[in-house]
N, C-alpha and C positions, 0 to 999 in steps of 0.2 A: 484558419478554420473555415472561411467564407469561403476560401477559394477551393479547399476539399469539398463541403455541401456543393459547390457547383457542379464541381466532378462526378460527382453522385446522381444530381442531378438531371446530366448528359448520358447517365447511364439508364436512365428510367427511373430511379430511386427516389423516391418520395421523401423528402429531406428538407428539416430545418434546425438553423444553427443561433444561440444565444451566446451570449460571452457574459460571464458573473466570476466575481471573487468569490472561492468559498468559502472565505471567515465572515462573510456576512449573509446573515441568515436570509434577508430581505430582496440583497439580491440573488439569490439561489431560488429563490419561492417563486419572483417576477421572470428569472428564465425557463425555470418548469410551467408557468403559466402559459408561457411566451407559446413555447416550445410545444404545448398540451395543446392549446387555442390552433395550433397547425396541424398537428396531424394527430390529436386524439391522446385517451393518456396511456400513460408507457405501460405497458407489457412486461418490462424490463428495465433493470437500474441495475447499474455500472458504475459505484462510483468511484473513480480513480485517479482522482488530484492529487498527487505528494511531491515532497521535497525530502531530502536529506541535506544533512550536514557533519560533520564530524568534530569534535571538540576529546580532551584529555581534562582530567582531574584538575592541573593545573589550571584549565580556562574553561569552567564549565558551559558561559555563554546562555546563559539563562533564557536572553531575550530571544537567541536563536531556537529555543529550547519550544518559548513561548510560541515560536507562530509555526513550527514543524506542526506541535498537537492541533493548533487552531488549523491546520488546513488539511492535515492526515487524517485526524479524529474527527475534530468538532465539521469540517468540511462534508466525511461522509455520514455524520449523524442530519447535521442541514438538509442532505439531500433525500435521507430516506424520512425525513420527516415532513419534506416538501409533495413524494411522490407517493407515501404510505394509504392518507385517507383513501386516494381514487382505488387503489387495489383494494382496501379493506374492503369498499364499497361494492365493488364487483366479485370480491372473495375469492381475486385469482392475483397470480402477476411473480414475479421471480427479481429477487435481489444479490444480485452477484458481486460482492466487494472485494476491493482488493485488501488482502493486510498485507504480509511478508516472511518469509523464511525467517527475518530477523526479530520479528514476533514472536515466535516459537520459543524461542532461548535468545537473550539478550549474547550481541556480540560487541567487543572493545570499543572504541570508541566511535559509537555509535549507539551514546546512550538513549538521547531525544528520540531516535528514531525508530529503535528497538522497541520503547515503551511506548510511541504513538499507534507501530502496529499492533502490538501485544492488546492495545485498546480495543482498534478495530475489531481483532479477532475475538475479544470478549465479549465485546456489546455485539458481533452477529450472533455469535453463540447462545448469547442470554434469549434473541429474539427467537430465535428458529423455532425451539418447539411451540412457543406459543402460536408465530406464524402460521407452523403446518395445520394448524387445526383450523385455519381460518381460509385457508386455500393456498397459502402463500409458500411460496420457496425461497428458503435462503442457504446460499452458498458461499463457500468463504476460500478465496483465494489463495494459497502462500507462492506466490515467485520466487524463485533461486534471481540471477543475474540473469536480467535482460536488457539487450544492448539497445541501448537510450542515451541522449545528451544526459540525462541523470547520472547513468552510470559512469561514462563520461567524466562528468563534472567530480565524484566521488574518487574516483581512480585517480582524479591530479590533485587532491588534497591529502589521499590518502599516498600516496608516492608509490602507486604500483594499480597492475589491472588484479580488481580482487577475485573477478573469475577464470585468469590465467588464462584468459583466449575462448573460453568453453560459454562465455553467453550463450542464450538463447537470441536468436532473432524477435523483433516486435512481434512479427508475421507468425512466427512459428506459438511464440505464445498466445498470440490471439486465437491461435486456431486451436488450442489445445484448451483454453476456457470457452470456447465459444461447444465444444465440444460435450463439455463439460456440466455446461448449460442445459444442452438439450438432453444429457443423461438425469438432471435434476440432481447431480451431487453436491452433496454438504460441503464437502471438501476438492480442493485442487490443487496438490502440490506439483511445480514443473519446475525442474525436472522432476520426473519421479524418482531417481537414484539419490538425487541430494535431499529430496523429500525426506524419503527414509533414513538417510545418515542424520539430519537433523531430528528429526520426532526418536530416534535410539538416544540422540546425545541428551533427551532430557532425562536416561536412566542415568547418567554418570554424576558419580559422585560432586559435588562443587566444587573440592581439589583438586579431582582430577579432569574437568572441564574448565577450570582456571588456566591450568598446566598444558593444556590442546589449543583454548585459544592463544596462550602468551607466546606459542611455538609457532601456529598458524602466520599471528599477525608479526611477528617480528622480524617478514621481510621489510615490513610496510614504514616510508621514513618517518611516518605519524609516531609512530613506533619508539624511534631512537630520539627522538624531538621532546618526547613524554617523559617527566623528568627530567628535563635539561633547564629547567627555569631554576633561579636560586632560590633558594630554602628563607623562609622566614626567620628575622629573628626574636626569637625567644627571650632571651635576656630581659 
């Protein structure tokens, strides 16, 4: 991170960099200080710390379960709670979060992660209209697949690329929220094609969204693994 801020730096860019864990709220507050104390307070919050993980019925992985929400959720509430007062104060400034395509409708086994977005996208939801009355903009991200050691990381648990080649580049999505931003939208699905196939899939019946994910994901070895643990006994 230090050595991007330098690069930035060398460019002309007026740049400072803090490092905080976002499950803790103390220090989230101490690098918005940090950060506010160098070049003034933000204009703009971004906040987009996550993790994924993947678990099955079998292992639901609870503790894993525990710190996705701690740094999905409770992370970007930290932040907007760190950076809220000074915009209130000014009665300007723009909040741009990320949730996820996997917020929209919960996908297989990716339950922690579906419900941590599904969070985000709720609590920006809940704020927005009150925000707009106070100057404030809030926008709410949904990303399809973009190419990151995240994604990465997900594709060799899940035993396949789950966007079959078609990620988005970092680059290409930055510039498509960044875009997005300065149009002051509520909303940002990218792609926009898969945007729209997922906000249809919330018309489909539960059976028949049951029936689309089980086909979808049953290239995935996550897949054939689920179910394979033995059966309790009962007796």
């Amino acid at each position: 991170m230090e050595e991007f801020a330098d690069e930035l730096r060398q460019a002309g860019v007026p740049c400072a960099a803090a490092a905080a864990d976002v499950r803790q709220r103390e220090q989230v507050q101490d690098a918005v200080r940090q950060i506010a104390g160098a070049l003034g307070a933000p204009d703009i919050l971004i906040p987009c710390a996550g993790i994924c993980r993947a678990s099955t019925v079998d292992d639901l992985k609870v503790s894993e379960l525990e710190e996705i929400l701690q740094i999905n959720f409770l992370g970007t509430v930290y932040m907007i709670d760190a950076v809220l007062p000074s915009m209130l104060e000014r009665k300007s400034g723009h909040i741009a979060g990320i949730s996820s395509m996997a917020g929209v409708r919960g996908i297989p086994f990716e339950s922690a992660y579906s419900a941590s977005k599904a969070a985000v996208g709720a609590y920006l939801e809940s704020l927005r209209s009150e925000l707009r009355q106070r100057g404030i903009t809030v926008t709410t991200v949904f990303p399809g697949y973009v190419q990151t050691p995240l994604l990465d990381e997900i594709n060799g648990i899940m035993g396949a690329d789950m966007s079959r080649g078609k990620a988005l580049t970092a680059n290409a999505a930055a510039a498509t929220i960044m875009k997005g931003i300065e149009r002051r939208s509520s909303y940002i699905y990218l792609p926009r094609s898969l945007g729209l196939s997922v906000r249809l899939s919330r018309l489909m019946p539960p059976r028949m969204y049951d029936r689309v994910m089980s086909r979808i994901f049953s290239r995935f070895s996550i897949s054939r693994r689920a179910g394979a643990a033995p059966k309790p006994d009962r007796t």
